[in-house]
N, C-alpha and C positions, 0 to 999 in steps of 0.2 A: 233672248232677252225676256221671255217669259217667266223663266225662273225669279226675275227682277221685277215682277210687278208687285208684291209682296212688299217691297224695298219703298213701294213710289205712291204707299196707299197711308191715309193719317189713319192712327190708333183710336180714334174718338169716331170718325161717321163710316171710314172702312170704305173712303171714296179715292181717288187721287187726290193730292193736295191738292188746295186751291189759295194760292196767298200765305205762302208756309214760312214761318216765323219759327225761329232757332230760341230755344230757352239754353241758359247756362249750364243744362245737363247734356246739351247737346242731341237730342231731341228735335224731334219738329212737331207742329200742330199746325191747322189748317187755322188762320187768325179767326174767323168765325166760331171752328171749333172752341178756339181759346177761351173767346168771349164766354163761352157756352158753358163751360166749366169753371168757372171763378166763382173762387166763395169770397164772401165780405165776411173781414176777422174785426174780434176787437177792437175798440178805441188805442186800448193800451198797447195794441202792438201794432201799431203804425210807425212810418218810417220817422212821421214827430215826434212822436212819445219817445223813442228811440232817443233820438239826439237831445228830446229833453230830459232825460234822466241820464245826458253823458255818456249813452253805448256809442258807438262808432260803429258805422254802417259794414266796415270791415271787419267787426267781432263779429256780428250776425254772419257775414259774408263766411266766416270761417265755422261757426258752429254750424251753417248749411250744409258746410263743404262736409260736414261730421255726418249730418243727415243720412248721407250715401251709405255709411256704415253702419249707424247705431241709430236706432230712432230712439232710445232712452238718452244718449247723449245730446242729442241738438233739440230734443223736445216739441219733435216736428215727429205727427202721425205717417200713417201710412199714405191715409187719405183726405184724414181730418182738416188739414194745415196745420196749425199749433195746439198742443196739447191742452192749451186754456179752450179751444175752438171746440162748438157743440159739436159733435160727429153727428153724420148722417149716413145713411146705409147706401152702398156703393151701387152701380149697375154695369153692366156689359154694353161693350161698343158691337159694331156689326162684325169684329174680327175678333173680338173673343178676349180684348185686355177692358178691364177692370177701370173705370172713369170715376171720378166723383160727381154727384151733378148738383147743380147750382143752387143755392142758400133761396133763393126765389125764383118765381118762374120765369124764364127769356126762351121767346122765341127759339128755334133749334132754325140751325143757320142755315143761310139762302147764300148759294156760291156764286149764283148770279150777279150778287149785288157786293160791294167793292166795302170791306170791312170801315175803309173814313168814314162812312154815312151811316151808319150804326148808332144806338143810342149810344150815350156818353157812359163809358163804366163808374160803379160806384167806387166811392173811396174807400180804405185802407181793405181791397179787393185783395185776395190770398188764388196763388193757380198751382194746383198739381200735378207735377206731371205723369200721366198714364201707362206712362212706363217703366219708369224707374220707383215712381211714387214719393221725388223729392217736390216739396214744397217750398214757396218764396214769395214776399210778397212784394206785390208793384208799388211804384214810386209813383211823381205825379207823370210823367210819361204814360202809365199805362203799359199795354201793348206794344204802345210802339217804340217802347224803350227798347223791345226782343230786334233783333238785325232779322233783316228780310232772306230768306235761302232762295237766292235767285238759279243757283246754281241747280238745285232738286229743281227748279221752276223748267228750266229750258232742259234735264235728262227728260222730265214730265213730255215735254212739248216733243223729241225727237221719238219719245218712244209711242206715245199715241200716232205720230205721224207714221212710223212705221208698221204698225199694225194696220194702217188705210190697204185696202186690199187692190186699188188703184187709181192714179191719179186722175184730177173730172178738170175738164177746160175752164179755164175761169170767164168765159167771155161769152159760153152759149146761153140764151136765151129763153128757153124751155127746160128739154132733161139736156145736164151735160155730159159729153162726149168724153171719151178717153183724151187726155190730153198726150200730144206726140211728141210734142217738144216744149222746151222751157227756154225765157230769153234773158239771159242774165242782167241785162241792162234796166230790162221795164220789169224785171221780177214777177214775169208771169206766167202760165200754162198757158199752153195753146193744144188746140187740138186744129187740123189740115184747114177742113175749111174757114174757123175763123181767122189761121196765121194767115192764109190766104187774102184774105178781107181788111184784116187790123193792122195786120205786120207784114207789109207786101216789104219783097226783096228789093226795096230800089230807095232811091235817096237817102237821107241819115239814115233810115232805116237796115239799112245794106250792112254799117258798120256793125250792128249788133251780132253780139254771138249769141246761138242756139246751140243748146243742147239737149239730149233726150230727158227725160222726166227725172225718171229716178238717179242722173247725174246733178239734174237742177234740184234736188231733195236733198244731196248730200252737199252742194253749196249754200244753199239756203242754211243748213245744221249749224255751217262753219260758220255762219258769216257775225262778224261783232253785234255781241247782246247791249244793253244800256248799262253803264256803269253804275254799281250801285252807292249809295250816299249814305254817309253818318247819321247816325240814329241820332245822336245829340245835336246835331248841326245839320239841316235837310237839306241845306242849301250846297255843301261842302261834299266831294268827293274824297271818298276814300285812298290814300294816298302813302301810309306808311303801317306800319305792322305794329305792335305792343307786344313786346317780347313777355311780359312780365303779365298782362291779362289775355293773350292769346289771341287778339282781335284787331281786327283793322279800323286805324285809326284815320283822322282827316288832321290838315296843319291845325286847325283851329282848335281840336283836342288838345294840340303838343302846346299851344302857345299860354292856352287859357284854363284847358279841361282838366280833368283829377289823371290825366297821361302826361304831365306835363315833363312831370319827373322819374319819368319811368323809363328804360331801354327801351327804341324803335329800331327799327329798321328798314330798306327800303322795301315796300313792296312787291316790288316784281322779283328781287330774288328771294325772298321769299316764298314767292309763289312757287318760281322755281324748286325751290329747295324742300319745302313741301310737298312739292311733287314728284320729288326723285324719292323723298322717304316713304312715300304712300307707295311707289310703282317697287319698290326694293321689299315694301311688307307686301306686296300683292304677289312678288316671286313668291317667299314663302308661304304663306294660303293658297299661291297656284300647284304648290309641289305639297301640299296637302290633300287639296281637292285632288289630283291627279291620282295619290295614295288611293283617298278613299276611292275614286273612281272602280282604280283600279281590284281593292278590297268588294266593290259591290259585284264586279262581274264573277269575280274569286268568288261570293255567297251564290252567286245564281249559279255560274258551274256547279257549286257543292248544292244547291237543290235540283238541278237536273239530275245529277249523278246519283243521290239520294231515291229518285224519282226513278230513274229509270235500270235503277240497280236492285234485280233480284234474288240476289246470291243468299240474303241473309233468310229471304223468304222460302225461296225454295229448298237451301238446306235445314229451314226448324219444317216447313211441312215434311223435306224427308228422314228428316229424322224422327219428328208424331209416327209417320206411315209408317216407320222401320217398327218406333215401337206396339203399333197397333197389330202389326203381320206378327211380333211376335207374340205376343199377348194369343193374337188369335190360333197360331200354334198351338199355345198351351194349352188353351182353349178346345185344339180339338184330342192333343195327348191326355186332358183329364177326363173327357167325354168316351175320349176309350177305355180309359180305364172303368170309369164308370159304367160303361157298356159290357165288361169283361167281368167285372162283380156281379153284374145283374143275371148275365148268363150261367156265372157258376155258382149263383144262387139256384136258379131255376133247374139246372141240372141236378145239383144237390137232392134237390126235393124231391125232381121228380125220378131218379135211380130210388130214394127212399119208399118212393109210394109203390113203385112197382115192388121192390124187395118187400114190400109191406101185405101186400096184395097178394103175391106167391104163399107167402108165408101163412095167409090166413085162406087161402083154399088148401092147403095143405092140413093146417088143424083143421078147417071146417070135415077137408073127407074124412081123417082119422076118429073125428068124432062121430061122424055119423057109422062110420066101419065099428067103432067100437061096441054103439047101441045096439046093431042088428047083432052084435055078438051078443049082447046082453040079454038077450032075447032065445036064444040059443036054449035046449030041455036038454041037451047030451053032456051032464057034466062030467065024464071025461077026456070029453074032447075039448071042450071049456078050458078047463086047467092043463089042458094041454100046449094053449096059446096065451091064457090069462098074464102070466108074469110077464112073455114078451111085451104084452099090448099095455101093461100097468107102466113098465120101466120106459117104452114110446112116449104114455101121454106126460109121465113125469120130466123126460127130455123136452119134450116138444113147449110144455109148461117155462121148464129151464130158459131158454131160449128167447121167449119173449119177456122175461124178465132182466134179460140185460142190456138196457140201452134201447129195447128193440122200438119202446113205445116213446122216445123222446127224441123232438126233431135235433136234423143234424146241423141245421141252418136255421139263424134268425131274419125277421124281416127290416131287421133295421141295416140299414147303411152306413160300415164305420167310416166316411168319406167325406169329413167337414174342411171344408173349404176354409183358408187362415189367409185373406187378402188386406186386411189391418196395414202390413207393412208396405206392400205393394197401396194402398191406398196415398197414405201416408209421402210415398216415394213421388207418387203422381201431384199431391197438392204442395209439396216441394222443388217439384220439377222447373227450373230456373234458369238463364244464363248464366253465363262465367267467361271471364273474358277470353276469346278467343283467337289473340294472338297470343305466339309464344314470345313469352318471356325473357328480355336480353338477362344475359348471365349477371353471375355475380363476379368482383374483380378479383383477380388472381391474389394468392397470398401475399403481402411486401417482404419483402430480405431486411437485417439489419445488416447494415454497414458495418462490421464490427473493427475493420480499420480508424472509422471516425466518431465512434463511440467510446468515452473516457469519462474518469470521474475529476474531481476537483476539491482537496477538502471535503466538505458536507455539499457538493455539488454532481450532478451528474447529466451530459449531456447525451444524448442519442440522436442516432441517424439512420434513416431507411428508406428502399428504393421499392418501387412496382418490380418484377420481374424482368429481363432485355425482351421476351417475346411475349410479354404481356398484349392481347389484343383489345381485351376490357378496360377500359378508362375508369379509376376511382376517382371521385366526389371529393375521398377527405379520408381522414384514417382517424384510429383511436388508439392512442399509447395506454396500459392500465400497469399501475407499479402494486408491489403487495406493500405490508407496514413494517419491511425490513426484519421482522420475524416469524416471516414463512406464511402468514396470513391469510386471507382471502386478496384476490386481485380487487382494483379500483380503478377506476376513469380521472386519469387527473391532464388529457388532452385531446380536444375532440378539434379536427379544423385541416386546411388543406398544406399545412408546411411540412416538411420531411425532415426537421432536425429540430431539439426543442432541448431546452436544457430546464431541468428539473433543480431547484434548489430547497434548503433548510431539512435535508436529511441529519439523518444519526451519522456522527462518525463512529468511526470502527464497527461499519452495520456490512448487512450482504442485503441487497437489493436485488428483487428479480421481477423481471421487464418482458413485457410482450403488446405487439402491437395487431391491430389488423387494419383492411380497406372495406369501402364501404361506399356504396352507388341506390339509384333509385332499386333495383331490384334486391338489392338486400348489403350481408356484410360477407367479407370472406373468414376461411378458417384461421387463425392466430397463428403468428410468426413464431421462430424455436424462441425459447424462454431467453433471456440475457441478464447471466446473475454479475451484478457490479458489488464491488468491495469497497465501500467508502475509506479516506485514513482516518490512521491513528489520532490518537489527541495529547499532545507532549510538550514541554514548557519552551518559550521564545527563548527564554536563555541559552540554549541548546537547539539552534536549528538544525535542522538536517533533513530529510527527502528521504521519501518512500515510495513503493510502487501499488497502483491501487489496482488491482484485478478484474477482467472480466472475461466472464464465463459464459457458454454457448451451448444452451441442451434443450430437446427437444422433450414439449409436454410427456411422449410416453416412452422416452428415453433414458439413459446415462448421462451423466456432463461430460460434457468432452473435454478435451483440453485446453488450459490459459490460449486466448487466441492474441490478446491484445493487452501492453503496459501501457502506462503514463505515468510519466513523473511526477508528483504534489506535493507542497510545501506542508508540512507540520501545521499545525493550528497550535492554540491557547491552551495549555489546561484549564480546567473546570472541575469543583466538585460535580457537576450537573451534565446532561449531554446538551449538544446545541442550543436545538428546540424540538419542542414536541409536534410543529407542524411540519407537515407535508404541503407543500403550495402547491397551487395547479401551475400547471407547467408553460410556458411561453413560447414562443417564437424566437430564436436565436437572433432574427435582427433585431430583437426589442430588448437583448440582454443586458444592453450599457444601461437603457432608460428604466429597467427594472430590477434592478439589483439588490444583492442584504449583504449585512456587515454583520458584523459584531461589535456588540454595546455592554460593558460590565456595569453594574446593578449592583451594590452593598446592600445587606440585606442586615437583620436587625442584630445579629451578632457578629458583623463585621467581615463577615466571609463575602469574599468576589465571585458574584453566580453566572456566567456569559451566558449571556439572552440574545434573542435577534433583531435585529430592527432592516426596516424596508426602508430603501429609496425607492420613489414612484416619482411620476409626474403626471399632471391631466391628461385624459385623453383623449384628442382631435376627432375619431373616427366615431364613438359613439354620441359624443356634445351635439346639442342643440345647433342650427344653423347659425343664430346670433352670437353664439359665444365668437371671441374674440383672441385669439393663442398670442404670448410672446413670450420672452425668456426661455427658450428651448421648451414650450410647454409648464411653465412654473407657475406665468403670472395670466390672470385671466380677467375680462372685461365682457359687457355686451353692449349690443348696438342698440336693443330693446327696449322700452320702458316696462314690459312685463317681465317676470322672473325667467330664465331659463335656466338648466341643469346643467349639469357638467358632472361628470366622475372622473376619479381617479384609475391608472393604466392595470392597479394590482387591485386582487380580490385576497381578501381575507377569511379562512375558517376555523381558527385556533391561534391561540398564543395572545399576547398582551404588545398591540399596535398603538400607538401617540404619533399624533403630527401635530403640525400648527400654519395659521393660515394669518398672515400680517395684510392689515385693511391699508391700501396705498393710496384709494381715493375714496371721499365717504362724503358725498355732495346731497342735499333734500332730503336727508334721513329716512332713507329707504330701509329694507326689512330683510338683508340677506341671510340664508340659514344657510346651515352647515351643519355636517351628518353621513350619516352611512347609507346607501341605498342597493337596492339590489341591480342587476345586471336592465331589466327589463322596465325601470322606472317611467314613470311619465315625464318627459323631459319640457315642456311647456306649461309648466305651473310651478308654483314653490315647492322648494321640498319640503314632503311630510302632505302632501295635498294626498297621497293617495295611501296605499298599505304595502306600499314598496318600500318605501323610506324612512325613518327616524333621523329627527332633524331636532336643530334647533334655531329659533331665528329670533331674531335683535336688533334694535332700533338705539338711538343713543341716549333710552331712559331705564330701559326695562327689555325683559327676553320670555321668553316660551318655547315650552315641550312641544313637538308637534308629531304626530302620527294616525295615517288617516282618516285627514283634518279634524282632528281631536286636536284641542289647545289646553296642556295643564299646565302648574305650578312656574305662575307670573313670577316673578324674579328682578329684584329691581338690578338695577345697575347696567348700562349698555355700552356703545364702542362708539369713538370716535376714529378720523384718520390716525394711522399708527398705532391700535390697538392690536392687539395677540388674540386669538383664539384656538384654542387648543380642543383638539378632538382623539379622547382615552377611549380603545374598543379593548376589553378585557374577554375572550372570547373564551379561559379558563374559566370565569366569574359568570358568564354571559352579560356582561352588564357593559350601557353605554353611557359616559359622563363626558361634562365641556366645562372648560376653564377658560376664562377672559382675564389675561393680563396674569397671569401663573396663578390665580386664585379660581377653586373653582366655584362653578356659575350655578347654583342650587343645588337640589342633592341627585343622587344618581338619576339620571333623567330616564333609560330604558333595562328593564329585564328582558332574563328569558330569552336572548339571542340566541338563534341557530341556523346555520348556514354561511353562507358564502354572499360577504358582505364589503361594498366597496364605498373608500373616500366619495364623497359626494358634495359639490355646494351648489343653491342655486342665488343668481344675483342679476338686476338689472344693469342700465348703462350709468347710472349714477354708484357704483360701486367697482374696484379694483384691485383683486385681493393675490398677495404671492403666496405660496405653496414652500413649506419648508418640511423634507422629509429626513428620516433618519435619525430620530431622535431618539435620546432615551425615556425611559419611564419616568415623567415630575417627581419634583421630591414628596410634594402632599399626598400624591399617591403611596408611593415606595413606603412612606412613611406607614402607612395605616395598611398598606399587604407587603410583607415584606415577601421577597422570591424566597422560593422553596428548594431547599439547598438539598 
């Protein structure tokens, strides 16, 4: 019960209630609180002023009711009361909500003393409430016009009782005793020696039952509170329900008061019935709490686990460690080496000094052996050794003049160290996710038994592998442009059979698909070349078979796997159409279909063009829209605009539809337009730069794109009006026509992409969908088709 005291404390002193009064927001304050916080408003907005300028207490009652939502709509501040009312700066209760405080100074309230005895409040007195921050102002009642919450009075009174940490004798005299027993009859604690003394076991006394304490706390809980009494009638007990103001009322209301004529009911099934629907929402918040309970212990597991899980730490320290061991390797292989150049530096040198040192005691004795020659008076004994000792010193000379006198060794170290990249590697050094990767899904097969063409039509179908273990997400069909071209994406989504229309007849088509999961896409299925028919006159029917081909990207074609039968089409100087449409879903083939529409053009030649059937569609529409007519005709339950689009997307070719207004009630403003796949479906269209719109009221119209408004237009639509929406995606241009006349002049350039019927309408409008149409004649007229 602890978690509940929270529940049992006023928002204003942060105490338990004390004398807790229900305001209309359903709310409580402690009535002294109340007091505390009432501002005094204007003259002009009293409940007189009121009734004498003719508002009725029920308009205010409902622009309050607006309060809850919009405080620009009901004109009631946060905190102020009414927007004519001076505001004043707010303050903090003891529990931390936001109070207004009082227009002059009162007392702050004494719980002690019983809110009747209080000064008298001032008149046209204004109170806000601290929690929601709706504002109202009182009547001549006051305060105590608010119903008393008897019920918060006596959860208050069981739950302080149970916090007593034990029951004291009510009859001792000094300090009291634990009391040991309770006597139901005289409603009182006893503890041994006083029951002894007061409530001896004999005479009437005898009759009474005892019980232990804390059994007589839980009868006491039970036992009947006072009934509580009509606010407007004090005298009068509450006695039936107001279905219609939610409150319990007394006969005296029903006979006389502003309940007179209102649905009641009795009150005790009521009560009842109220309480089965409070104990049936407390299931659902019980299996909520229990969720979360259960979610909290779920976060504390994953913070123990977290906590007492080393693995991530231990494997990044041994992985630093692994790289600092090797590092330190290298560390000591460069040191050797470096050790090993220094050495066979030093030997270098020093074999040079010694060969250097030989060499020059060598000259020095030959020089001196020569002088003592020179010296010599027997010249011919002289010239008897002179030539030897001349061609000696000319050797010996020779000798030191090659290379002898230049070291063989430098003292520099070619040995620079390039750790740049190794640095680099280190302030990169980062996680990466460390579990492995679920695969990618296996390739798809086509069906080539259930794959056929149609006319300008072509269906496909394909499956996962039988021992596929990978589950795809969704696959991607890509067709080329019928002559050999690059591939394209014209279906991305999780169906396995899609029919493709508005190709070339007598075209070769070639198809390939793949799958595609959170880890990535697989490799592309064999290629599937289809052969659209011929194009030959209705005079002359007859049937052909249209081809499809089976080869793989780095392969041969293989051979015809699969025919189908096809009916002959129209001739045409011209082929179908120039579009390619994105591809659908087979079960939406009936609701998205094309036909063929001929078009005279300005020399009288028959040019066959395409035209769509579509219908709305359910799955991306705003929650308000409203479907009927298999998807045709559309409504809202809103007063605000909501979107809606049409089931087919458009990227080329010259598309017309038209949309007839069924109901057209308070001349509202619905537009109608092209928008993109990912529009903002809660505003008008044309509010944002998704959509191109137009929108119309029953005087005048406007351009709209995001929310830019050009070229006003007079003329608008009543019920039974046409409007007509021309997408020329040849031209890029977008135009609307009202009543087969069009409605200003081309309304958007510049179109590109993939572009869908769109309209947005509130609940005062009602508009059907007519698709398949041909191209107006005021158009055709001024572009003739291109034959």
């Amino acid at each position: 019960m602890e978690e509940m005291e929270e529940e049992l404390k006023c928002p204003v002193c942060g105490s338990f209630y004390r004398e807790p009064i229900i305001l209309p927001c359903s709310h409580n304050l402690c009535m002294a609180c109340a007091r505390n916080i009432l501002v005094q408003t204007p003259e002009t907005e009293s409940p007189q002023s009121r009734r004498a300028s003719g508002i009725s207490d029920y308009d205010y009652l409902d622009l309050d009711k607006m309060s809850l939502y919009s405080e620009a709509d009901s004109g009631y501040g946060s905190y102020g009361g009414f927007a004519s009312a001076p505001t004043t700066p707010c303050q903090k209760s003891p529990n931390g909500v936001r109070v207004f405080p009082p227009a002059v100074p009162i007392p702050p309230p004494v719980h002690h003393q019983s809110a009747t005895t209080l000064a008298p409040i001032p008149r046209n007195s204004c109170i806000t409430c601290p929690q929601c921050h709706r504002s109202l102002i009182l009547d001549d009642r006051g305060l105590r016009g608010f119903p008393r919450n008897r019920v918060l009075e006596g959860v208050i009174d069981r739950y302080q009782q149970s916090k007593t940490s034990a029951l004291k004798c009510q009859l001792c005299e000094k300090t009291p005793k634990d009391a040991t027993v309770m006597c139901e009859q005289c409603d009182v604690f006893y503890c041994d020696p006083c029951r002894l003394r007061c409530h001896p076991p004999r005479g009437p006394l005898a009759k009474h039952h005892l019980v232990p304490p804390a059994q007589g706390r839980v009868s006491r809980r039970l036992s009947p509170r006072k009934i509580s009494t009509c606010t407007d009638h004090e005298l009068e007990n509450h006695s039936m329900y107001c279905v219609q103001c939610k409150i319990p009322v007394c006969y005296q209301c029903l006979e006389e008061g502003k309940h007179s004529s209102h649905e009641v009911k009795a009150l005790g099934a009521m009560w009842k019935l109220h309480k089965s629907q409070l104990s049936q929402a407390l299931n659902g918040l019980s299996d909520r709490a229990k969720e979360a309970k259960e979610f909290l212990v779920q976060l504390r597991n994953m913070v123990q686990q977290i906590q007492n899980s080393v693995e991530c730490e231990a494997c990044l320290v041994a992985q630093c460690d692994a790289l600092i061991d090797a590092l330190n390797r290298r560390k000591a292989q460069l040191l050797a080496r470096v050790n090993k150049e220094h050495e066979h530096k030093l030997k270098v040198v020093r074999d040079q000094i010694a060969h250097c040192t030989m060499k020059l005691r060598q000259t020095t004795g030959l020089m001196e052996y020569c002088l003592e020659v020179i010296k010599e008076n027997d010249p011919s004994g002289f010239l008897q050794i002179s030539d030897a000792l001349i061609r000696r010193v000319h050797l010996t000379e020779d000798q030191w003049g090659k290379g002898t006198l230049t070291p063989r060794m430098t003292t520099d170290f070619d040995l620079t160290l390039d750790n740049t990249p190794l640095l680099q590697s280190i302030h990169q050094l980062d996680f990466v996710q460390m579990k492995v990767p679920s695969p990618v899904p296996a390739t798809p097969m086509l069906q080539l038994e259930e794959c056929c063409t149609r006319n300008n039509s072509a269906t496909l179908s394909w499956k996962q592998p039988p021992l596929s273990a990978v589950q795809a997400e969704g696959y991607i069909l890509e067709l080329d442009d019928g002559n050999g071209g690059q591939f394209r994406e014209v279906y991305v989504g999780k169906e396995t059979m899609c029919t493709v229309d508005g190709l070339h007849f007598n075209s070769t088509y070639s198809a390939r698909v793949k799958a595609f999961n959170k880890s990535g896409v697989s490799q592309y299925s064999k290629i599937l070349v289809l052969q659209t028919s011929e194009v030959e006159s209705m005079q002359h029917p007859s049937h052909d078979t249209a081809s499809i081909h089976s080869e793989s990207p780095a392969e041969e074609t293989e051979s015809i796997v699969a025919h189908r039968r096809v009916r002959r089409a129209t001739p045409s100087p011209s082929r179908f159409d120039d579009t390619l449409l994105p591809l659908v879903p087979l079960s939406r083939r009936l609701s998205n279909r094309w036909c063929r529409g001929v078009v005279t053009n300005s020399v009288g030649i028959k040019t066959l063009v395409a035209v769509a059937w579509f219908t709305f569609e359910p799955g991306s529409a705003h929650p308000d829209i409203i479907f009927s007519n298999d998807n045709l005709t559309v409504t809202c339950n809103s007063y605000d605009d909501r979107v809606v689009l049409g089931n087919t997307g458009f990227s080329k070719g010259i598309h017309y539809w038209e949309l007839s207004v069924d109901r057209y009630d308070n001349h509202p403003d619905p537009a109608f337009g092209v928008a993109r796949l990912d529009v903002l479906k809660d505003v008008m269209l044309g509010k944002d730069d998704k959509a191109w719109a137009m929108y119309v009221d029953n005087n005048r119209s406007w351009f709209m794109h995001n929310n830019s408004h050009t070229n006003r237009t007079e003329g608008g639509i009543t019920k039974g009006a046409t409007i007509g929406v021309l997408l020329d995606l040849g031209r890029r241009i977008l135009l609307f026509s009202i009543n087969d006349e069009q409605q200003g002049p081309v309304a958007f350039e510049n179109l590109e992409g993939l572009f869908f019927p769109a309209v947005s309408l509130n609940r005062n409008v009602q508009v059907t969908l007519h698709t398949g149409l041909p191209v107006p004649d005021f158009y055709a007229a001024r572009h003739p088709m291109q034959s």
